[in-house]
DOVEXTOR-232833 format. One record per residue (C-alpha): x, y, z; residue number from 1. Coordinates in pm, 1 decimal. Example, Ala and Ser with C-alpha at 12.3 -4.5 7.8 and 13.67 -1.06 7.14 Angstrom:
// residues 2
        u        v        w   n
   1230.0   -450.0    780.0   1
   1367.0   -106.0    714.0   2
//
This chain:
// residues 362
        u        v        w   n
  -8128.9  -4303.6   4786.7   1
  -7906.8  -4001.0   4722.7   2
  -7694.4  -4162.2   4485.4   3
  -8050.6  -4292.3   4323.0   4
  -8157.4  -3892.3   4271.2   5
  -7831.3  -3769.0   4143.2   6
  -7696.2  -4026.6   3923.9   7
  -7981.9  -4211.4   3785.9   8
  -8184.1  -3986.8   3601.3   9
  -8000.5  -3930.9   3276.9  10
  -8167.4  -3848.4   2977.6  11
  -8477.2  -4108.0   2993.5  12
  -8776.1  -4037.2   3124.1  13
  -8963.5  -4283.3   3388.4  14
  -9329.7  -4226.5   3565.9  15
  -9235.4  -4358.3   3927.8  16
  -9558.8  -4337.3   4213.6  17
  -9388.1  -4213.0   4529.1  18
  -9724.0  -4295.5   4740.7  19
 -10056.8  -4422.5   4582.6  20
 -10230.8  -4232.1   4824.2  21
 -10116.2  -3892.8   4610.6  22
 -10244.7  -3770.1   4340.3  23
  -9892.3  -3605.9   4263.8  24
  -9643.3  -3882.0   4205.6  25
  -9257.8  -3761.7   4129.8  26
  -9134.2  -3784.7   3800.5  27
  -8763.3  -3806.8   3647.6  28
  -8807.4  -3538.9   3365.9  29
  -8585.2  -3460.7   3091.0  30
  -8393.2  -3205.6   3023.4  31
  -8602.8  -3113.4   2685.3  32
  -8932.6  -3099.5   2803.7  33
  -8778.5  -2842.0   3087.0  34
  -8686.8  -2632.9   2841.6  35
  -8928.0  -2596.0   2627.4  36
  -9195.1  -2577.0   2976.9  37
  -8965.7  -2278.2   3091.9  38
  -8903.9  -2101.5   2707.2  39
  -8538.5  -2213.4   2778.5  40
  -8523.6  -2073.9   3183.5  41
  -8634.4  -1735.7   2965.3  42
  -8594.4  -1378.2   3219.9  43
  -8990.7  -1350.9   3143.5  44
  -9041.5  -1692.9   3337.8  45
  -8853.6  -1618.2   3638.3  46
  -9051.6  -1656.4   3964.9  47
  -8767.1  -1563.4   4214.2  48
  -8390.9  -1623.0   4292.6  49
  -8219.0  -1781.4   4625.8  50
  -7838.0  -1878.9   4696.9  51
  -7813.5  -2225.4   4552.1  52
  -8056.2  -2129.7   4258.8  53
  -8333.0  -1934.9   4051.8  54
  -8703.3  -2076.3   3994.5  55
  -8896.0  -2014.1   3711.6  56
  -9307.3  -2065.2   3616.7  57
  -9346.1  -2304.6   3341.8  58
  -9602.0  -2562.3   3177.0  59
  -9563.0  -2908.1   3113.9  60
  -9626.9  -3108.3   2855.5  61
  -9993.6  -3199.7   3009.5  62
 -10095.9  -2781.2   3052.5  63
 -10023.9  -2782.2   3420.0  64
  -9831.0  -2525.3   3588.1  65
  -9436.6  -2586.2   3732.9  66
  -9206.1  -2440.5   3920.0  67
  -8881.4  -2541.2   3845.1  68
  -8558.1  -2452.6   4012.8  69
  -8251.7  -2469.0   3848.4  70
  -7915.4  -2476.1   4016.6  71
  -7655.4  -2163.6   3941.4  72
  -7351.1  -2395.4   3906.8  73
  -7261.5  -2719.7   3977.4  74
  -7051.4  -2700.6   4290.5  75
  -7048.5  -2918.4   4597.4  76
  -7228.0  -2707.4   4783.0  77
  -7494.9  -2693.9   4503.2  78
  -7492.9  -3079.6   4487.7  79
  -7545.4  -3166.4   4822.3  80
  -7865.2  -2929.9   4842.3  81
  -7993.3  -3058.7   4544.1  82
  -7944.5  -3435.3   4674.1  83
  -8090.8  -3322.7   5028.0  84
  -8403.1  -3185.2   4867.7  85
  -8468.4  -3425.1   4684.7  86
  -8383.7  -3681.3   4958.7  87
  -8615.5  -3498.5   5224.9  88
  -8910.3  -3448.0   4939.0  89
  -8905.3  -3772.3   4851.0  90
  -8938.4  -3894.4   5193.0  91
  -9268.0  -3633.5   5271.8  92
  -9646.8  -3569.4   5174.1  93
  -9850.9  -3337.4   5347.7  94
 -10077.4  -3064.5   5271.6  95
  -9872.8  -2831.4   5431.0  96
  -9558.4  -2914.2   5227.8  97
  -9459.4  -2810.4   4871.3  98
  -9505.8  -3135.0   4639.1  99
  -9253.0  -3241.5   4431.1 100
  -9323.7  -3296.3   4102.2 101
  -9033.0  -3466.1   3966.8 102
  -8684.3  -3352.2   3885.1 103
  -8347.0  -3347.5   3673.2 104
  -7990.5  -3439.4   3702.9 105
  -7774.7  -3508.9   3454.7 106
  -7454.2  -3346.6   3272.8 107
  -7431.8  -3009.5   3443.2 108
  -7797.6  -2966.4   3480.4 109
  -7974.6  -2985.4   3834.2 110
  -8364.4  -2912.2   3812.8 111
  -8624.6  -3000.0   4055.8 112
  -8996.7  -2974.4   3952.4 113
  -9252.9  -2843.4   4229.5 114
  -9600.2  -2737.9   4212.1 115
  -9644.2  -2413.4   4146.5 116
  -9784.0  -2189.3   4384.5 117
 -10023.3  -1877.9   4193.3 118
  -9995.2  -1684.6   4505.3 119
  -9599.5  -1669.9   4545.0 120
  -9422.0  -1669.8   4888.3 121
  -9551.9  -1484.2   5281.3 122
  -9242.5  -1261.4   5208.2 123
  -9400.6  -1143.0   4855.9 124
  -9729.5  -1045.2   5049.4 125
  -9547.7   -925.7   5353.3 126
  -9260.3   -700.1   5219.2 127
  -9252.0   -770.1   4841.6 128
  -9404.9   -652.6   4508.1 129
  -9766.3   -797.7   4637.5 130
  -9775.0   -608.8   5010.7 131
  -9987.8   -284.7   4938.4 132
 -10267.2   -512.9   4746.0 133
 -10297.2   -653.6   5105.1 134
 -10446.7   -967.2   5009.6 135
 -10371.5  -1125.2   5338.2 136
 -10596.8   -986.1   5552.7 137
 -10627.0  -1122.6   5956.9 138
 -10806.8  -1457.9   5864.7 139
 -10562.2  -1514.7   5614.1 140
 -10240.4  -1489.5   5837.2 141
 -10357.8  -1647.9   6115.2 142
 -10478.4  -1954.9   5868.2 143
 -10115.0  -1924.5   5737.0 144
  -9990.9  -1961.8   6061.7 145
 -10187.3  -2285.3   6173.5 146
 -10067.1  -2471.9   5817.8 147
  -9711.5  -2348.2   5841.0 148
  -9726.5  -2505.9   6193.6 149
  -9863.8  -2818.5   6112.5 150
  -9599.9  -2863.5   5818.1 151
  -9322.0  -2870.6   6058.8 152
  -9545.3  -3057.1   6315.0 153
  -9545.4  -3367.6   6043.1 154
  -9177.7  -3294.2   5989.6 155
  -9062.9  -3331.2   6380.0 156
  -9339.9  -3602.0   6458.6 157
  -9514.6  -3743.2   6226.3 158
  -9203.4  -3929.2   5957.5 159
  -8915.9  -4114.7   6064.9 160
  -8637.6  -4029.4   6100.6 161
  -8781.4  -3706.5   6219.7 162
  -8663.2  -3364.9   6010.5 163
  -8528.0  -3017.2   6151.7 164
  -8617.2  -2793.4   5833.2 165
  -8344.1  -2510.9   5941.4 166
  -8432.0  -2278.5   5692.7 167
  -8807.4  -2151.8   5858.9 168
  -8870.6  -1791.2   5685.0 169
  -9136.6  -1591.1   5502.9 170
  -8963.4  -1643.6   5150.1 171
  -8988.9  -2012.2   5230.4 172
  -9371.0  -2051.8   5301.8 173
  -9581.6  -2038.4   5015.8 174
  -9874.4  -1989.8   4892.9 175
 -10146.6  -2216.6   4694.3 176
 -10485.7  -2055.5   4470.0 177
 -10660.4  -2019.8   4844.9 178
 -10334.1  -1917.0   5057.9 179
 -10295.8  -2243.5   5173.3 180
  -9958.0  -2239.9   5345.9 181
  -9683.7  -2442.7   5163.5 182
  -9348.5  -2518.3   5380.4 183
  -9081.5  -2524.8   5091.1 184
  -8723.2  -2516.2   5072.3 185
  -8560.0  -2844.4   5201.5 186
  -8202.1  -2782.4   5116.2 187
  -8041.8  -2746.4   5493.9 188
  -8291.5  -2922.6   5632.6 189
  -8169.0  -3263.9   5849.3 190
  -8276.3  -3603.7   5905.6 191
  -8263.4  -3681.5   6271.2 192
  -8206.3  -4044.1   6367.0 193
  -8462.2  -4168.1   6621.9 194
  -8360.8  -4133.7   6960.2 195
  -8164.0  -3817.8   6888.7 196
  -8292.1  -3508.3   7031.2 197
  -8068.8  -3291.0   6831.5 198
  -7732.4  -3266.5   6596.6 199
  -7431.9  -3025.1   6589.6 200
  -7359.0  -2913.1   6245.8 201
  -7258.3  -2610.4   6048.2 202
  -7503.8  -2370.5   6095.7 203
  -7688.4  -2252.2   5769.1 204
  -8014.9  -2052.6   5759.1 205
  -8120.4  -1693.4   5776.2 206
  -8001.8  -1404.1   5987.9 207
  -8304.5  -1305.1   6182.4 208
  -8412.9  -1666.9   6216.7 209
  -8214.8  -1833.6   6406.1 210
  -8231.2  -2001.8   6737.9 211
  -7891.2  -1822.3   6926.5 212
  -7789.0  -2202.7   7029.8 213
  -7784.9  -2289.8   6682.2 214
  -7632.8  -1938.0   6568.8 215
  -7374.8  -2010.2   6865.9 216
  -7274.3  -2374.2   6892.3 217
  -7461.0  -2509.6   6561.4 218
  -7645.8  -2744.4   6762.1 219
  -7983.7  -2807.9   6568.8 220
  -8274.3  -2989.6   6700.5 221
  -8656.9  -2946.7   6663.0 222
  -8646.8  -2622.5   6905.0 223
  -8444.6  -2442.0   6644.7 224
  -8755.9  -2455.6   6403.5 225
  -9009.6  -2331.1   6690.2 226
  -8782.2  -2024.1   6729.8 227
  -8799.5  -1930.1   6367.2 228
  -9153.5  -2046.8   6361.4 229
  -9233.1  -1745.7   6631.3 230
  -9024.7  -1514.8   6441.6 231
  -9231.3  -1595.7   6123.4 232
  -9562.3  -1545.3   6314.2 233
  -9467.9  -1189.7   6501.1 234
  -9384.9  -1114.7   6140.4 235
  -9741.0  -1231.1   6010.5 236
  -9905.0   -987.2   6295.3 237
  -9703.2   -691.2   6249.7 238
  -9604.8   -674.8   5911.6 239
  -9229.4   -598.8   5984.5 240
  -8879.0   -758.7   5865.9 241
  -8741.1   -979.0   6152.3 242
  -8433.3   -722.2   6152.6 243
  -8461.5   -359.3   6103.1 244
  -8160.8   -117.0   6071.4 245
  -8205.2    232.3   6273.1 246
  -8022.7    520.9   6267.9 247
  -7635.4    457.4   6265.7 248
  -7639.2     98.6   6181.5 249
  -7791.6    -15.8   6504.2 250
  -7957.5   -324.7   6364.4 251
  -8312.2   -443.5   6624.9 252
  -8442.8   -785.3   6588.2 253
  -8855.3   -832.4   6577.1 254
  -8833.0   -993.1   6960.1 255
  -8686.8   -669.6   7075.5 256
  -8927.2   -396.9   6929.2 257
  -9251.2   -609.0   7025.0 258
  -9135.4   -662.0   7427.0 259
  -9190.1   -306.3   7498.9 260
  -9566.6   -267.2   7371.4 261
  -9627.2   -624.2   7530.4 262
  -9449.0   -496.4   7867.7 263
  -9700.8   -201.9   7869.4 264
 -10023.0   -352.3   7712.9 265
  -9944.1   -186.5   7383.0 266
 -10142.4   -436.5   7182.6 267
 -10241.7   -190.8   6919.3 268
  -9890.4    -78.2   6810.8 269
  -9841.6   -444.2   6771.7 270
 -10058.3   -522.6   6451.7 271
  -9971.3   -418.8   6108.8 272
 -10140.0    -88.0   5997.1 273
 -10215.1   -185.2   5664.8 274
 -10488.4   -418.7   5826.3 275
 -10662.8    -89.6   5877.5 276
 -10756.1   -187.1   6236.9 277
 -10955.7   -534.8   6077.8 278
 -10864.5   -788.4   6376.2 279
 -10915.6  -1020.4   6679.0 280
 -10785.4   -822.6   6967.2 281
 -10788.1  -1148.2   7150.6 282
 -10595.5  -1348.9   6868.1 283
 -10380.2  -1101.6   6839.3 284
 -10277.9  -1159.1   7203.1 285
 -10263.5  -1504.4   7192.9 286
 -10086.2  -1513.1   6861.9 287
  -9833.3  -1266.6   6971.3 288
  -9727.5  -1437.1   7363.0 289
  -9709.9  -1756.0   7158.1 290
  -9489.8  -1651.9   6951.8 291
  -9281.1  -1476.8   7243.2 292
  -9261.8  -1846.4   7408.9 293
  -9126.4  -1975.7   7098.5 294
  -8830.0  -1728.5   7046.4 295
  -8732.8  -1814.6   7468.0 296
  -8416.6  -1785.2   7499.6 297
  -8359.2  -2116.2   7669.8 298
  -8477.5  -2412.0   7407.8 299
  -8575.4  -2637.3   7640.8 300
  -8863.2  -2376.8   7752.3 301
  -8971.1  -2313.7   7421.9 302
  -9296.1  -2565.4   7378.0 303
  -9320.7  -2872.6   7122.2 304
  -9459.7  -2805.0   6774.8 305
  -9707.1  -3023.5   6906.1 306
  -9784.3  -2786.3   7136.6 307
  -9817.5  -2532.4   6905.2 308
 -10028.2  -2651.3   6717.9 309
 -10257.3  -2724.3   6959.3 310
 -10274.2  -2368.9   7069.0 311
 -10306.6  -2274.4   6722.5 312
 -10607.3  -2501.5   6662.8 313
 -10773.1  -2398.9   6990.2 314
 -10700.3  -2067.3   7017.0 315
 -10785.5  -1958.5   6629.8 316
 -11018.4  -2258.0   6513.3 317
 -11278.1  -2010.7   6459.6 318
 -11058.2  -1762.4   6231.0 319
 -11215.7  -1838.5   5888.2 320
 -11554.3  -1833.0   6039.9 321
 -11535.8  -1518.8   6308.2 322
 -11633.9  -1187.9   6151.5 323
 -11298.1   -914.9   6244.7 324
 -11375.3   -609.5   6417.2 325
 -11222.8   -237.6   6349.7 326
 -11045.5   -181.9   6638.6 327
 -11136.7    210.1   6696.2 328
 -10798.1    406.8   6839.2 329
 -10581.6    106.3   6772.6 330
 -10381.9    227.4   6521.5 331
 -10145.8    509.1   6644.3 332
  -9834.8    642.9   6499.5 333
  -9588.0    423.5   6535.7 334
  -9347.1    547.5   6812.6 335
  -8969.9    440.9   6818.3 336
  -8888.6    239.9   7153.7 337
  -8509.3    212.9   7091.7 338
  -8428.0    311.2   7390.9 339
  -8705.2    177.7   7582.2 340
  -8579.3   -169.2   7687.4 341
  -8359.7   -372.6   7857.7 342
  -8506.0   -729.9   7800.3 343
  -8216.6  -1047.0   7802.0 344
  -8255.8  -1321.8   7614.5 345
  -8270.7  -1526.1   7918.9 346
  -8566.1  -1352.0   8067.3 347
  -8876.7  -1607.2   8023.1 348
  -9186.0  -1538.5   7844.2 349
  -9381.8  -1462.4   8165.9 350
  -9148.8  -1206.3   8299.2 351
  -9172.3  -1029.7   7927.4 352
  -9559.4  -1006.5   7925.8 353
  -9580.8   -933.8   8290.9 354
  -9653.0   -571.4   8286.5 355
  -9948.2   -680.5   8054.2 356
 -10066.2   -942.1   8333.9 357
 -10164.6  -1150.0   8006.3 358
 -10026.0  -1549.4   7997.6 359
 -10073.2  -1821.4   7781.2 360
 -10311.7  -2085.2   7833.5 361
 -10395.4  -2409.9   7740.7 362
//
């Protein structure tokens, strides 16, 4: 199948179905109509850049909106992604998943084709250009959250073999016209042979992200997603990078500055201000002790995607429905807890929220 993507494309253009169930069957493009969809990968098109490549808006030959990415250079590094991406988005459709389109290879050209996404990546909304329009209010996030999780849910259960994305941030969950969450960004993800609970491998992914079994020993399995995947949600709830620097390069993780307010029933300090106090107190709970259970320490106490989701569904089904309160009193200065900590990674989730008296449960 790899050698299929990379090699067989050339300069002719084919309309292949992928599933007949989708309205979105992948095409092999060429390299002309690229071009001219992108004004010639023009500065003015560019949508965003990554390591491998740079994406840019575009519009096909039928008036509908692309994404394409286009790979910096043509090294093996490069090659493989390209092949893996393609591999892994050939094999997938789901609603929570960014489509592909189609795609390129040929000469010293690599271009996939995606859908593109009018409301641009979490991390655009979150930290980016887009975060003071604060489009994603509390409904929003939380309804990120529950497609984000089901994405990776189909990924680990739901297609054989099973996939470990690896690469679970902000900047990698996009979003659609209604901020439907998009999982994108297969390039280090791994097929997992059934019967395999996990593979050792070199680690790639994102600083901040990353299970510390898989930062340590490079051994990826399904738990390494759930990790980032709590990461990614404390960062939906309060708003803040998943590493900060303080004062003389100390550098604090997300996990760290949140155990503190959960420790001492802090919920308020939790939430990002720029909601303006406009939340669930009791979401916000369960949203943030998930998420604390999914960055344990020890991966086999982490729960199952499954699991997850499940919580998710339960515990926010109601989100687009139920009217948010302003929380009165909730939204102090924040205060710096640097110092105020001692919490090991190989303290449990229960011991972390036990000065709150506040568990998880399903």
């Amino acid at each position: 199948m790899l050698k299929y993507f990379c090699c067989s494309c050339g300069e002719s253009r084919t309309n292949q179905s992928f599933n007949k169930s989708t309205s979105h069957p992948w095409e092999a493009y060429n390299l002309k109509e690229l071009l001219h969809a992108t004004n010639n990968f023009h500065d003015e098109n560019k949508l965003g850049e990554g390591g491998f490549g740079t994406v840019y808006w575009g519009r096909n030959n039928k008036g509908v909106e692309i994404a394409v990415k286009r790979l910096k250079s043509m090294t093996a590094k490069a090659e493989m992604e390209f092949a893996v991406e393609v591999e892994i988005l050939g094999r997938v459709r789901h609603k929570n998943l960014l489509a592909l389109r189609g795609f390129y290879a040929g000469g010293d050209e690599r271009l996939i084709v995606y859908d593109y996404m009018p409301n641009h990546s979490l991390v655009s909304h979150l930290h980016g250009k887009l975060a003071s329009e604060v489009k994603l209010d509390w409904n929003r996030r939380m309804s990120v959250a529950i497609g984000a999780a089901e994405g990776l849910l189909y990924l680990h259960s739901e297609v054989s073999p099973h996939i470990i994305h690896r690469d679970i941030k902000a900047s990698n969950v996009l979003l659609d016209s209604d901020f439907n969450a998009k999982v994108a960004d297969f390039g280090f993800a791994k097929l997992v042979p059934d019967g395999m609970t996990h593979v050792t491998t070199k680690v790639k992914g994102t600083l901040g992200y990353l299970a510390p079994e898989y930062a340590m020993w490079g051994k990826a399995s399904n738990s390494c997603d759930v990790y980032s995947f709590g990461i990614l949600l404390l960062e939906l709830v309060t708003g803040r990078k998943p590493i900060e620097k303080l004062p003389g390069g100390i550098k604090r993780d997300i996990v760290h500055w949140v155990t503190p307010m959960i420790e001492n029933g802090r919920w308020s300090n939790i939430i990002d201000p720029r909601l303006g106090g406009k939340y669930d107190p009791m979401q916000l709970r369960n949203a943030v002790v998930l998420a604390i259970r999914c960055t344990n320490g020890d991966s086999e106490s982490r729960p199952t995607m499954m699991e997850v989701v499940e919580f998710l569904r339960g515990g926010m089904k109601d989100v687009r429905k139920k009217e948010v309160v302003v929380m009165k009193n909730g939204l102090d200065d924040h205060e710096d807890y640097e110092d105020d900590y001692d919490i090991g990674v190989s303290q449990t989730p229960d011991q972390q929220c036990a000065k709150s008296s506040y568990k998880l449960s399903r």
